[in-house]
LUMDRENZA-910192 format. One record per residue (C-alpha): residue in three letters; x, y, z. Coordinates in steps of 0.05 Angstrom, whole numbers. Layout:
N
REC   type       xx       yy       zz
REC    Ala        X        Y        Z
...
end
This chain:
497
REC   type       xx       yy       zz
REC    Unk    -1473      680     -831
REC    Unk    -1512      621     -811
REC    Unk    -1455      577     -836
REC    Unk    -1412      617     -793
REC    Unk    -1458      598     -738
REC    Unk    -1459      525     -745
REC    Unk    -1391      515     -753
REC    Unk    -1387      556     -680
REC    Unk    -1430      513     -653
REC    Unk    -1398      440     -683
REC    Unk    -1333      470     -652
REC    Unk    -1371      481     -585
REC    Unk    -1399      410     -578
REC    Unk    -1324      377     -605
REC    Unk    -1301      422     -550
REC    Unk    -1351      392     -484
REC    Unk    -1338      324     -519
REC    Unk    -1256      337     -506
REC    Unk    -1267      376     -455
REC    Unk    -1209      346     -409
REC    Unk    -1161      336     -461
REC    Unk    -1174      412     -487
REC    Unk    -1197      453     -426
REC    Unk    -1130      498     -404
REC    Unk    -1125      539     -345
REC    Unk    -1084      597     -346
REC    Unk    -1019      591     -309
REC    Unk    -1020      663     -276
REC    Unk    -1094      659     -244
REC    Unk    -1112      617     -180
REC    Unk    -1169      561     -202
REC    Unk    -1168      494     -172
REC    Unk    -1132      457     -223
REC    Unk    -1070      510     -218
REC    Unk    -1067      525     -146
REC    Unk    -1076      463     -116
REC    Unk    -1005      435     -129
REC    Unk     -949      451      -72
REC    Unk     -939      447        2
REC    Unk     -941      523        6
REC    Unk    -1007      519      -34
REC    Unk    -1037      477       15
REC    Unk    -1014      522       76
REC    Unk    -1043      586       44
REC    Unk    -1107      548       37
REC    Unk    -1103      517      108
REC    Unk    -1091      592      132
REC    Unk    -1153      612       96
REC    Unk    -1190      558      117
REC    Unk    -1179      588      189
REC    Unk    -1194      666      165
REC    Unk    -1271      657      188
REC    Unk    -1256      647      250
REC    Unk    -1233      718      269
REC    Unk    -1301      751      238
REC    Unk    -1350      709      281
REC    Unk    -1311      704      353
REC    Unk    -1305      788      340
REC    Unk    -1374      786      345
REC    Unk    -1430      733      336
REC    Unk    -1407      681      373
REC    Unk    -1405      721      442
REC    Unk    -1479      738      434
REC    Unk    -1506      678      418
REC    Unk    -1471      634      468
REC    Unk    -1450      680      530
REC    Unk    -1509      731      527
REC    Unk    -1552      680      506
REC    Unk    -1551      653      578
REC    Unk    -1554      688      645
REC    Unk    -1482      702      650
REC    Unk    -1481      776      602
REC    Unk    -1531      816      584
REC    Unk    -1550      887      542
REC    Unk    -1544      947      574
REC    Unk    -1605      990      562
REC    Unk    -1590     1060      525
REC    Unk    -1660     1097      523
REC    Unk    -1631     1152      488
REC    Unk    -1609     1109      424
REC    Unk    -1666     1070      380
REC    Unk    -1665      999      386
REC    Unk    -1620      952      361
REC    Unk    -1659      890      366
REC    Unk    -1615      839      331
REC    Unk    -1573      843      395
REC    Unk    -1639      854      438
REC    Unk    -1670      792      416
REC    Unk    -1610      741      428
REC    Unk    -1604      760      502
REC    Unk    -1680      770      514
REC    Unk    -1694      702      481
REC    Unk    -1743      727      438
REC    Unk    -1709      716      364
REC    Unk    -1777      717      315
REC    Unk    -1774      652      293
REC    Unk    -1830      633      239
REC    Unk    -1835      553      224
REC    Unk    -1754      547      234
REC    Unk    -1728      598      206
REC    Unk    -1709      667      222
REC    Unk    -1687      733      209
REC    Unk    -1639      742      256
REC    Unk    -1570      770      225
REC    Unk    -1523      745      286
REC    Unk    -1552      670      278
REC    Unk    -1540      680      204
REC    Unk    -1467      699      213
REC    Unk    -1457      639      252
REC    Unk    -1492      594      198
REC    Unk    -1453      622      145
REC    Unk    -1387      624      177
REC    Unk    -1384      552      187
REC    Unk    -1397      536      121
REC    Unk    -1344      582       96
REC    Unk    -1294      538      136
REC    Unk    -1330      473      121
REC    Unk    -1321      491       43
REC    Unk    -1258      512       44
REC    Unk    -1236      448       89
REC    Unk    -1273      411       37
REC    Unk    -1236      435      -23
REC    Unk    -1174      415       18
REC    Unk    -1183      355       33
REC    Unk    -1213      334      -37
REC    Unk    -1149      355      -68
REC    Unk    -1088      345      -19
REC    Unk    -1083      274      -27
REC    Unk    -1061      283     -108
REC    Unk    -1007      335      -86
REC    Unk     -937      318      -96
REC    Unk     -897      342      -17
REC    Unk     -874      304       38
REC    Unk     -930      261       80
REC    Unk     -909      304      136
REC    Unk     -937      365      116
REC    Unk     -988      342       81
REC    Unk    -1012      298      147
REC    Unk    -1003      366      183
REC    Unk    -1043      405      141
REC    Unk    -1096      350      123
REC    Unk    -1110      338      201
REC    Unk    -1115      417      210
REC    Unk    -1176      416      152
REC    Unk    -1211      351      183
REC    Unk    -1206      395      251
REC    Unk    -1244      452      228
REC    Unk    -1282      415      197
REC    Unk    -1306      374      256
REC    Unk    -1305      438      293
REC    Unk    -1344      476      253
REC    Unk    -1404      423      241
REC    Unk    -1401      408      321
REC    Unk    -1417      486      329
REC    Unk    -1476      483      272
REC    Unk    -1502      418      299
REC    Unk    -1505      443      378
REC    Unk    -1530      516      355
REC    Unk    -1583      493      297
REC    Unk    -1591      417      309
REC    Unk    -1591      399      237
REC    Unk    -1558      420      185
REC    Unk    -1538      398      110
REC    Unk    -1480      351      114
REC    Unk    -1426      371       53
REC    Unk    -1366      338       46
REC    Unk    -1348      350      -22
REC    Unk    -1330      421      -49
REC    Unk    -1399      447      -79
REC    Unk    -1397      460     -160
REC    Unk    -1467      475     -177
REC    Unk    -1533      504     -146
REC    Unk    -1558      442     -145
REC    Unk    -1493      416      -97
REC    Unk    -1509      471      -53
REC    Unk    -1584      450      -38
REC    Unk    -1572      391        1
REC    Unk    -1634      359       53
REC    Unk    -1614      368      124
REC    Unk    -1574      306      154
REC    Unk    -1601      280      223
REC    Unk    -1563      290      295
REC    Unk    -1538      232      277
REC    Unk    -1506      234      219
REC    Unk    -1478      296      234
REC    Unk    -1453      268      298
REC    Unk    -1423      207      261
REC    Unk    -1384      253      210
REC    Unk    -1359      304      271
REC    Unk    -1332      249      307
REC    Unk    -1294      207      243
REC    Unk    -1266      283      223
REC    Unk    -1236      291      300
REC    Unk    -1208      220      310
REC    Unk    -1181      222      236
REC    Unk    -1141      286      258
REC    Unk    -1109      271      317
REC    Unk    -1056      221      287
REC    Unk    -1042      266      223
REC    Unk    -1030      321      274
REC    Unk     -966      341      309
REC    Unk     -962      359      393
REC    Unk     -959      434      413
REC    Unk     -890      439      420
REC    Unk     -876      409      347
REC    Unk     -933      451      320
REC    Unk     -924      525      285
REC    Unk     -962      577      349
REC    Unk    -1028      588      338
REC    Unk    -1044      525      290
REC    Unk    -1091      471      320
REC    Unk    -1052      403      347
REC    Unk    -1067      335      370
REC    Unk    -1087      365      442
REC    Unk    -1139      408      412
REC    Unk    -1165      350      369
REC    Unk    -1168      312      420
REC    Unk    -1206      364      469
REC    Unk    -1256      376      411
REC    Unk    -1273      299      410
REC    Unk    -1275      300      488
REC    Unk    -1327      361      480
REC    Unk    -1368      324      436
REC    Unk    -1371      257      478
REC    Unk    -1386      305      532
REC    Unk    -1446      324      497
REC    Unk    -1458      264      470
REC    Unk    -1461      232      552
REC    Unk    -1410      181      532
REC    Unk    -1370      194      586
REC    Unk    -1312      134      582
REC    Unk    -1295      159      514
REC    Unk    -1294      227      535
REC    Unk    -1247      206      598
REC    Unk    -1202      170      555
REC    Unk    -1190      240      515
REC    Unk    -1182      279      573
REC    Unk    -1138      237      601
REC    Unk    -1085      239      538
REC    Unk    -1082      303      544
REC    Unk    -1069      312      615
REC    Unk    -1019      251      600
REC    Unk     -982      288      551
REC    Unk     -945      345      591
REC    Unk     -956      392      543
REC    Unk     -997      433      585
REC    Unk    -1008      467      647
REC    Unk    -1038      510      682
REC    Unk    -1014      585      686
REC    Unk     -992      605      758
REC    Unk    -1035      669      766
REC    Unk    -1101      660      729
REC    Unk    -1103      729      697
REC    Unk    -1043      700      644
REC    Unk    -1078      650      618
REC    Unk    -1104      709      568
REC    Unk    -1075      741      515
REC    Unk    -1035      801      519
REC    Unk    -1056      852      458
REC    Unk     -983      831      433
REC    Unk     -954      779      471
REC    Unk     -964      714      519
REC    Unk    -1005      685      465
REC    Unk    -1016      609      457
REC    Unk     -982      614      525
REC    Unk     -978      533      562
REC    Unk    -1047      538      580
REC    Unk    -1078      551      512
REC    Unk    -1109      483      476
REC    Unk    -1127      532      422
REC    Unk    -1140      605      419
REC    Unk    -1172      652      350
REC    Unk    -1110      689      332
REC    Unk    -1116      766      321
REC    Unk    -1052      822      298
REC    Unk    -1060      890      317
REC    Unk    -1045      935      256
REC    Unk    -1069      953      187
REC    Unk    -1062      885      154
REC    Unk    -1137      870      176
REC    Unk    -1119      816      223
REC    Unk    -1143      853      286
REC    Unk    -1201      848      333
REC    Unk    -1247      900      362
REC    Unk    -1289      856      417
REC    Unk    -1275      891      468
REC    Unk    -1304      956      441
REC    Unk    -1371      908      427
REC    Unk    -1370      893      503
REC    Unk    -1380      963      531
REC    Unk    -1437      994      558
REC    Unk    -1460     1058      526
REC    Unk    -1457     1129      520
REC    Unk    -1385     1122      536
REC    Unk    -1344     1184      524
REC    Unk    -1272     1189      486
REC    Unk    -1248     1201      547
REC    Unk    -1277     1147      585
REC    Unk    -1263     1097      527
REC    Unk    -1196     1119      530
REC    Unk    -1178     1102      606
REC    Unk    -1195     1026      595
REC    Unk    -1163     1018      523
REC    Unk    -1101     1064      536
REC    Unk    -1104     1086      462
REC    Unk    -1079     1142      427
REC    Unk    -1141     1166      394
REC    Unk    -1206     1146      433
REC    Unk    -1266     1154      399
REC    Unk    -1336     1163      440
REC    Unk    -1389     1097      425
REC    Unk    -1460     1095      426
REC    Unk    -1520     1052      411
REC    Unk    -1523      995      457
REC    Unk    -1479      959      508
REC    Unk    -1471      890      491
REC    Unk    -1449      828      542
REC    Unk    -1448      856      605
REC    Unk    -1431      816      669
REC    Unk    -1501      799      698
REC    Unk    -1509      803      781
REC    Unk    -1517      726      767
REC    Unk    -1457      720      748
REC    Unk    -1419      769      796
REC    Unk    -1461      734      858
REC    Unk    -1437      664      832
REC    Unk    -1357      683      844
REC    Unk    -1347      650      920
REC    Unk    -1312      694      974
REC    Unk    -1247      696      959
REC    Unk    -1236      672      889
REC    Unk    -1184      710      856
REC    Unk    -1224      705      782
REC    Unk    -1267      751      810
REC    Unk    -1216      811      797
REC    Unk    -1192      784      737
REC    Unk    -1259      776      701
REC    Unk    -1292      836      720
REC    Unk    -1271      904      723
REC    Unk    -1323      975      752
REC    Unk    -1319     1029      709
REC    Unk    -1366     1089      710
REC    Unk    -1399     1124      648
REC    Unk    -1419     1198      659
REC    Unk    -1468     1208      605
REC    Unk    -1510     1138      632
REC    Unk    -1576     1128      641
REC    Unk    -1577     1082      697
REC    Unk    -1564     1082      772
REC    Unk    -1502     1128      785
REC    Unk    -1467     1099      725
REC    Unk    -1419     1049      750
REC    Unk    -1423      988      713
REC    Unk    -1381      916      706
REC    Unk    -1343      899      645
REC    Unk    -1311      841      621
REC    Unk    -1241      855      643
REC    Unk    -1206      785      614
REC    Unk    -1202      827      546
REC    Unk    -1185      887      573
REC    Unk    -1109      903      547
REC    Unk    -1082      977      528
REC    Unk    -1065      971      453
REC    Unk    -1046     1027      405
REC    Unk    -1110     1047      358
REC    Unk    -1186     1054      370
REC    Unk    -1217      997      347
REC    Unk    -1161      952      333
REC    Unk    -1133      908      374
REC    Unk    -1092      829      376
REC    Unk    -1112      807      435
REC    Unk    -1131      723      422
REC    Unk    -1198      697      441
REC    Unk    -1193      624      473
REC    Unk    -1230      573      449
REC    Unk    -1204      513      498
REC    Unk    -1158      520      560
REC    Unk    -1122      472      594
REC    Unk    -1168      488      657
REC    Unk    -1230      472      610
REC    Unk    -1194      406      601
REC    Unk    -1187      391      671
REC    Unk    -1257      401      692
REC    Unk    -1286      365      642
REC    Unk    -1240      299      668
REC    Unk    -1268      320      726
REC    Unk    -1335      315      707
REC    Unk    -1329      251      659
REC    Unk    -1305      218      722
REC    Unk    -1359      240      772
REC    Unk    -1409      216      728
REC    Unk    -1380      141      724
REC    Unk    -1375      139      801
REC    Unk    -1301      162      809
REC    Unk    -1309      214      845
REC    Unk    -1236      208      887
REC    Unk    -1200      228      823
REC    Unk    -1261      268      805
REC    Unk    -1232      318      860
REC    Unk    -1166      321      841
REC    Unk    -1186      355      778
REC    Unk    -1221      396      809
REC    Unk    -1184      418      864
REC    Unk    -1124      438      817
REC    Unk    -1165      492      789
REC    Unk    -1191      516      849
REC    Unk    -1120      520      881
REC    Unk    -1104      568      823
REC    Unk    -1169      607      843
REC    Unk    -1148      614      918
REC    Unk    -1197      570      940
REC    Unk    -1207      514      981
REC    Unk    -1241      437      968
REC    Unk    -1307      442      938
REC    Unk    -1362      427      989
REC    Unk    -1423      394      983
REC    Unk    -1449      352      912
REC    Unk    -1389      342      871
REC    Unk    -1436      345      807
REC    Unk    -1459      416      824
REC    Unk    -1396      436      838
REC    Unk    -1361      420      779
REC    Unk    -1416      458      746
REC    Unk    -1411      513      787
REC    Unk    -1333      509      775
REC    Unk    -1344      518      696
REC    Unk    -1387      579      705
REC    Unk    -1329      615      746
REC    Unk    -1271      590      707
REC    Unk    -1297      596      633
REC    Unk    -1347      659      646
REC    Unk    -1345      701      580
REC    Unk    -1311      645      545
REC    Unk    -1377      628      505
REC    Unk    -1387      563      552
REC    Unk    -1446      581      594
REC    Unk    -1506      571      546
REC    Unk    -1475      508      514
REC    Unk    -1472      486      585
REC    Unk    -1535      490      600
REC    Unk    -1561      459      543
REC    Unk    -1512      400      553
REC    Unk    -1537      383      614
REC    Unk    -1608      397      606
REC    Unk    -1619      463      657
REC    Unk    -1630      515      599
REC    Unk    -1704      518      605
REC    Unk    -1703      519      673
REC    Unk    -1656      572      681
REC    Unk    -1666      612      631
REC    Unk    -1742      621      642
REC    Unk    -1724      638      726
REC    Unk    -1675      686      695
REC    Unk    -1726      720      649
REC    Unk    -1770      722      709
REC    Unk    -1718      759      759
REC    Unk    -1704      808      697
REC    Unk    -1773      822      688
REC    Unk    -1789      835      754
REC    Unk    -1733      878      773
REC    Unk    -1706      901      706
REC    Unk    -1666      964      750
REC    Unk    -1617      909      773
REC    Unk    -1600      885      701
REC    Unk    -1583      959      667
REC    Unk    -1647      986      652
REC    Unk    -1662     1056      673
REC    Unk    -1719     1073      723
REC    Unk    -1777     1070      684
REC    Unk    -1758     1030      634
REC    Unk    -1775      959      624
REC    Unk    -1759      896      581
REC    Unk    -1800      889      521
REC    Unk    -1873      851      516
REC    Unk    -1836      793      486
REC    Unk    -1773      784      521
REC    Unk    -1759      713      543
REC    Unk    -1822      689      499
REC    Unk    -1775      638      462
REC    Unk    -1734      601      500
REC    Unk    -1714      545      449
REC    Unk    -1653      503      460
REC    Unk    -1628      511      380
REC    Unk    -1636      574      337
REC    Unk    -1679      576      275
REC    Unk    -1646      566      212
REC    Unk    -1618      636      172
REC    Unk    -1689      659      125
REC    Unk    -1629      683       70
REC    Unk    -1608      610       62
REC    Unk    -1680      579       65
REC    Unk    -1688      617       -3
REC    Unk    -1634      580      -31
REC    Unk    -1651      505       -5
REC    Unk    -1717      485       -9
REC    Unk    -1691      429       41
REC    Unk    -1709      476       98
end
């Protein structure tokens, strides 16, 4: 038996020595060496590589950057336990314990990203050795340095640093990288994003619903925006204004997606594509965005569906009066952002509260519905020319800019300081777009705004859905921080953090 044994163990060591000569992959099972090989290989991984998308803009993403801010907020239920994941993003008061935390929404957003960022990787480490036509391949290699760049630009403004992978991760050991610098982060972002707007086709030679050279390029314009370097952003902006592939829809309600059609419509730079239907493509934000108890019946006169289902627990994003006050007379958003519906079974005032009405769309099934979310608009692009130009001093063309958006909204030239008003401009246009606490970290008003906004909630909390009687918790608005803590589940896997 022992010479059994040894001769096992000679043929295992002749085996690691030969290991690329005699290591075979089954033909019939997906592994890197046998699935990395076509064009249609590479599209099915440049479609997964978008997959992640859909779970965290269903969710996540709307709490931690539109109620994080004063634009939405929770709507008390006193008759349901606490759900304080939620509760904690839009009172600011996340439990954060030597940077890290807890919190599960943060954690989705973490761990998103780096699904995308791997799966990117593992693209782009391979594509180059495939055997299909450079125009494909540029097409799909620019699509994988674009999510890339996206996805590290979202981890970098949410978390500040962040490990920096590039390469796909084989081993624990890969996996535990130190955390790269703003800088280096910032560096890598912005090589990804001007790397991918070249390899990437315009939207009218691109397959709907894939990014483009427009949307690379209004990703790199974000991130000089950020970044204050306004020229560079300009130059961006202008491109894509340049490029008449884009415009801006006549009536702004259109510029959103129907629960079936008008999607990646001529103002969309690039929207999260959902399906309706049982393929597990669908979205259900708009249930998360409702205020509760809601009955069947009450569900059933916003979503038009065939079998509403009552929802309780907690209202989630709700239009704040900040928000609603900030709309100027007149401005035709107004009506297409927020909609009055009344709950019978609620707990505060007479029960008539504001939803989110851009989302609102009758579809067939509780629960399920394809309505896109937007992640840049054409309008988005026009205001932040607008703004890259006010702050070099050109503030004629500055207007212009402007002006065409507020033309849409029924509105006249902006008045007074053209700065302010361009700010003012993105909270109206892009409100429940996931803009407004980005915003406001961007150009350095979070604190400030944020801790006045805490201060009006906690001293009339009846104005901001909480019943008489009721009142925000002791530690609401105790941790106003402009990044979140980094995700206590991966801490125990990198020792980095």
């Amino acid at each position: 038996m022992k010479k059994i044994f040894l001769f096992l163990a000679m043929i295992g060591v002749i085996m690691t020595g030969c290991e690329d000569e005699l290591t075979i992959f089954p033909e019939d099972s997906l592994s890197v060496p046998t699935f990395y090989k076509t064009e249609v290989d590479f599209e099915q991984a440049v479609n997964g590589a978008y997959v992640p998308l859909r779970g965290i803009y269903n969710q996540s993403m709307a709490y931690l950057s539109e109620m994080h801010s004063d634009n939405t907020y929770y709507a008390r239920n006193t008759a349901f336990g606490a759900t304080e994941q939620q509760e904690d993003v839009a009172d600011f008061a996340i439990p954060t314990d030597q940077g890290i935390t807890t919190n599960n929404h943060v954690t989705n957003l973490y761990v998103t990203m780096f699904e995308i960022i791997a799966r990117a990787n593992q693209i782009l480490a391979t594509i180059d050795e495939a055997e299909f036509d450079s125009g494909p391949k540029n097409n799909i290699k620019g699509q994988a340095l674009f999510l890339r760049s996206f996805s590290y630009f979202k981890l970098v403004q949410f978390f500040g640093s962040v490990p920096l992978h590039l390469v796909p991760v084989l081993s624990r050991e890969d996996a535990a990288l130190p955390l790269a610098s703003t800088e280096e982060l910032y560096a890598q972002i912005i090589e990804d994003a001007q790397t991918a707007i070249p390899l990437l086709p315009p939207k009218s030679q691109q397959d709907p619903g894939r990014v483009t050279s427009g949307a690379a390029r209004t990703l790199l314009g974000n991130i000089y925006m950020v970044r204050q370097q306004w020229a560079e952003a300009e130059a961006q902006f202008r491109a894509v204004v340049n490029s008449n592939e884009y415009s801006l829809m006549p009536n702004y309600a259109d510029a959103f997606s129907g629960n079936s059609d008008n999607k990646n419509n001529m103002e969309s730079v690039f929207e999260v594509q959902y399906k309706e239907g049982p393929e597990g493509l669908n979205g259900s934000f708009l249930y998360n965005f409702l205020p509760r108890p809601i009955t069947a019946e009450e569900v059933g006169l916003i979503t038009q569906t065939s079998n509403p289902q009552p929802l309780n627990g907690e209202g989630n994003n709700i239009p704040t009066p900040d928000i609603i006050a900030a709309y100027e007379e007149g401005d035709l958003r107004e009506d297409a952002s927020i909609q009055y519906i009344t709950l019978s079974e609620s707990f505060w005032r007479d029960g008539v509260y504001p939803i989110i009405k851009k989302y609102v769309e009758p579809h067939s099934l509780h629960g399920n519905h394809g309505m896109n979310w937007p992640v840049y608009r054409y309008s988005e692009v026009l205001l932040f020319l607008a703004e890259a130009l006010e702050e070099q001093g050109k503030s004629g063309e500055a207007v212009t800019y402007l002006n065409q958006v507020r033309t849409r909204a029924g509105l006249g030239a902006a008045t007074g300081d053209l700065g302010e008003a361009i700010f003012n401009e993105r909270r109206v246009e892009l409100a429940f777009e996931n803009k407004r606490w980005l915003d406001l970290v961007r150009t350095g008003r979070a604190i400030d705004v944020i801790t006045a906004y805490g201060n009006r909630i906690k001293a009339n909390p009846n104005d901001y859905y909480y019943p008489i009687g009721a009142e925000p918790r002791s530690n609401a608005f105790t941790n106003i921080s402009l990044t979140f803590g980094l995700p206590a589940s991966e801490s125990s896997l990198n020792p980095n953090f």
